[in-house]
MIKOL-797181 format. One record per residue (C-alpha): z, y, x. Coordinates in Angstrom, 3 decimals. Layout:
! MIKOL-797181
<site <Z; Y; X>>
...
! end
This chain:
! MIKOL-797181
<site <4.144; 18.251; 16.759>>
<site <5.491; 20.315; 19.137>>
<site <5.050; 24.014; 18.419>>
<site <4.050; 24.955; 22.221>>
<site <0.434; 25.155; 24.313>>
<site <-0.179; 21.886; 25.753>>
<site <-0.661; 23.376; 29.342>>
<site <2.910; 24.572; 28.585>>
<site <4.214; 20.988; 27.504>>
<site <2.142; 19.582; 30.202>>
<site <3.726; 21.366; 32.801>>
<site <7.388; 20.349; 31.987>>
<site <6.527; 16.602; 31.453>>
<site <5.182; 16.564; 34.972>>
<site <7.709; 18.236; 36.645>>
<site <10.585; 15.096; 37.581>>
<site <13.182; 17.920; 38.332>>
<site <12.495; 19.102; 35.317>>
<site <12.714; 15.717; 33.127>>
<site <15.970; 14.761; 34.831>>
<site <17.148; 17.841; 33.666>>
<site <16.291; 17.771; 29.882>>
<site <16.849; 13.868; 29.885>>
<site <20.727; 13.103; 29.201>>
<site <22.270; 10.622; 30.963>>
<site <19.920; 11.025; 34.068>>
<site <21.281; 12.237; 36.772>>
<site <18.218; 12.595; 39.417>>
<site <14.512; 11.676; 39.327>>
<site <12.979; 11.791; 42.900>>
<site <9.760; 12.476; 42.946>>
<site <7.288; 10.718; 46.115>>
<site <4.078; 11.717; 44.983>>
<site <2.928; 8.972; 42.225>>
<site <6.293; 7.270; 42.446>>
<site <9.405; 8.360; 40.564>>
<site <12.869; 7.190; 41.093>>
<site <14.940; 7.547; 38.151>>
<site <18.782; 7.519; 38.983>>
<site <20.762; 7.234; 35.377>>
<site <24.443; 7.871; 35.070>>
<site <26.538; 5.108; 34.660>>
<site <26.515; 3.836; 30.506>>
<site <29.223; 2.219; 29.275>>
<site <28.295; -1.143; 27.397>>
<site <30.901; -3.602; 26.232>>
<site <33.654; -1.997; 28.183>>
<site <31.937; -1.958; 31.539>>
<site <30.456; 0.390; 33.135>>
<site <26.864; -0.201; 34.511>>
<site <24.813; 2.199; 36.678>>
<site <21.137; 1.665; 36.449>>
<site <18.014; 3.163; 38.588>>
<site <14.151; 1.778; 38.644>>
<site <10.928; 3.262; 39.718>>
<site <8.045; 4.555; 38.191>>
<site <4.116; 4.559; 38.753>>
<site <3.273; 7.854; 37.287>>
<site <-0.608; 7.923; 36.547>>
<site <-0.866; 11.979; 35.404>>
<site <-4.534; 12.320; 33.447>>
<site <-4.550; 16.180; 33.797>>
<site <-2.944; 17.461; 30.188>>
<site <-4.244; 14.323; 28.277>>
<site <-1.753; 11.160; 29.114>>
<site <0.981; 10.121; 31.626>>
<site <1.175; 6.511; 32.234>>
<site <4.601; 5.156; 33.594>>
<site <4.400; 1.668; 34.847>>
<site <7.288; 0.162; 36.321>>
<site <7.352; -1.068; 40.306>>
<site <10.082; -2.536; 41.018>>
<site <11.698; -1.737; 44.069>>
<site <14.591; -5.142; 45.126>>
<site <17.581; -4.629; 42.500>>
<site <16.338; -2.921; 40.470>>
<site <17.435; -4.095; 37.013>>
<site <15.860; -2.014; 34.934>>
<site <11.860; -0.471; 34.078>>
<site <10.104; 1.658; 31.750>>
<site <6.468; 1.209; 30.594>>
<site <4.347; 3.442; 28.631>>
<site <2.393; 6.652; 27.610>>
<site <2.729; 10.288; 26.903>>
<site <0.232; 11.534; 25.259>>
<site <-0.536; 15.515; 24.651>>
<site <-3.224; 16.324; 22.496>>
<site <-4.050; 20.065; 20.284>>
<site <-2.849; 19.903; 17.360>>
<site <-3.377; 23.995; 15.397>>
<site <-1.274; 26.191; 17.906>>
<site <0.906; 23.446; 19.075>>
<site <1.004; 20.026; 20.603>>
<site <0.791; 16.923; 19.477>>
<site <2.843; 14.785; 21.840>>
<site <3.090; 11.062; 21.459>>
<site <5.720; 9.216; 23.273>>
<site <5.603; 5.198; 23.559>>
<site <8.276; 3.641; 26.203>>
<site <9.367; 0.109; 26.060>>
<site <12.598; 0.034; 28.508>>
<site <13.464; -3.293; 29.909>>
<site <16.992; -4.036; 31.374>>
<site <18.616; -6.955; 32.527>>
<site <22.428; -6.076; 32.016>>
<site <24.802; -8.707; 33.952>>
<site <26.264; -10.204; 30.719>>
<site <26.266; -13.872; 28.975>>
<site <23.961; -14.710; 26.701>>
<site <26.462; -15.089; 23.559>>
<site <26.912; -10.961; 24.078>>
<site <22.704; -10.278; 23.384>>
<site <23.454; -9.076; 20.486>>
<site <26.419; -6.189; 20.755>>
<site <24.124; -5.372; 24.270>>
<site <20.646; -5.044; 22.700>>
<site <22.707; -2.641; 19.835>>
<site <24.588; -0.537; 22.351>>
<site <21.432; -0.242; 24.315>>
<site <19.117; 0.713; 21.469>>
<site <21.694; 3.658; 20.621>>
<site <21.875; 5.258; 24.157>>
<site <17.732; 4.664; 24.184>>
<site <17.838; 6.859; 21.124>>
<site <20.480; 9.463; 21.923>>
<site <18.268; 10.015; 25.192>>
<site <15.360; 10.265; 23.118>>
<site <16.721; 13.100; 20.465>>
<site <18.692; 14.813; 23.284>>
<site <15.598; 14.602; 25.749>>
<site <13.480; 15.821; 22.301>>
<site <16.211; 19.154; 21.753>>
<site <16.158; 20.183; 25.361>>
<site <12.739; 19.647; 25.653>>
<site <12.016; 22.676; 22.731>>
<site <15.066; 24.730; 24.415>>
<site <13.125; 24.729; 27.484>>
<site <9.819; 25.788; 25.982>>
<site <11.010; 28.499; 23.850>>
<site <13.118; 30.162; 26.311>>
<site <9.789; 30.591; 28.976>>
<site <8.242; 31.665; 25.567>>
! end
């Protein structure tokens, strides 16, 4: 539950500017009307450094759901499918977030394992830092 209107929540989440800022470790998202280019900051995985960008289909139901589905545009190596999804919930919001995040990292096989784990904790320090900044945001326009 987010403790904020949904028209407020809803106007954040559909603002790319915005979202690249409250999103750690992205450094741009350029909007082109549906489509979204997400530009990440390099993430360090097994000692290399890898820099990552893909592009999003943003389908925007007006303060209900946003649908991200991934269109690849040529090397792109990684995609993001999903939903937001705002709904009232007493004087809040209750906003449901379900991304899968595909990558395909330039590493052998044998190292599937240490990648999937290092990419599962930068998935979730996004998510808790992109959570934080998200409620900074609201309650300072509050």
């Amino acid at each position: 539950m987010v403790p904020f209107a949904r028209d407020a929540v809803w106007s954040v989440l559909t603002d790319a500017r915005q979202v690249a800022r409250l999103t750690p470790m992205v450094r741009s998202i350029e909007p082109h009307g549906d489509l979204w280019v997400w530009k990440l900051a390099p993430i360090e995985v097994l000692g290399r450094s890898v820099g990552l960008s893909f592009t999003e289909q943003m389908t925007f139901t007006p303060h209900e759901r946003i649908v991200y589905t991934h269109a690849p545009a040529d090397g792109e190596r990684a995609g993001v499918e999903g939903t937001y999804v705002l709904a009232d919930a007493g004087h809040g919001t209750r906003l449901t977030i379900d991304l899968g995040v595909s990558v395909d990292l330039p590493f052998p096989r044998l190292a599937r394992p240490a990648v999937q784990t290092s990419m599962h904790a930068v998935i979730a320090a996004m998510g808790a830092g992109f959570a934080h900044n998200l409620d900074r945001q609201l309650r300072s326009r509050g």
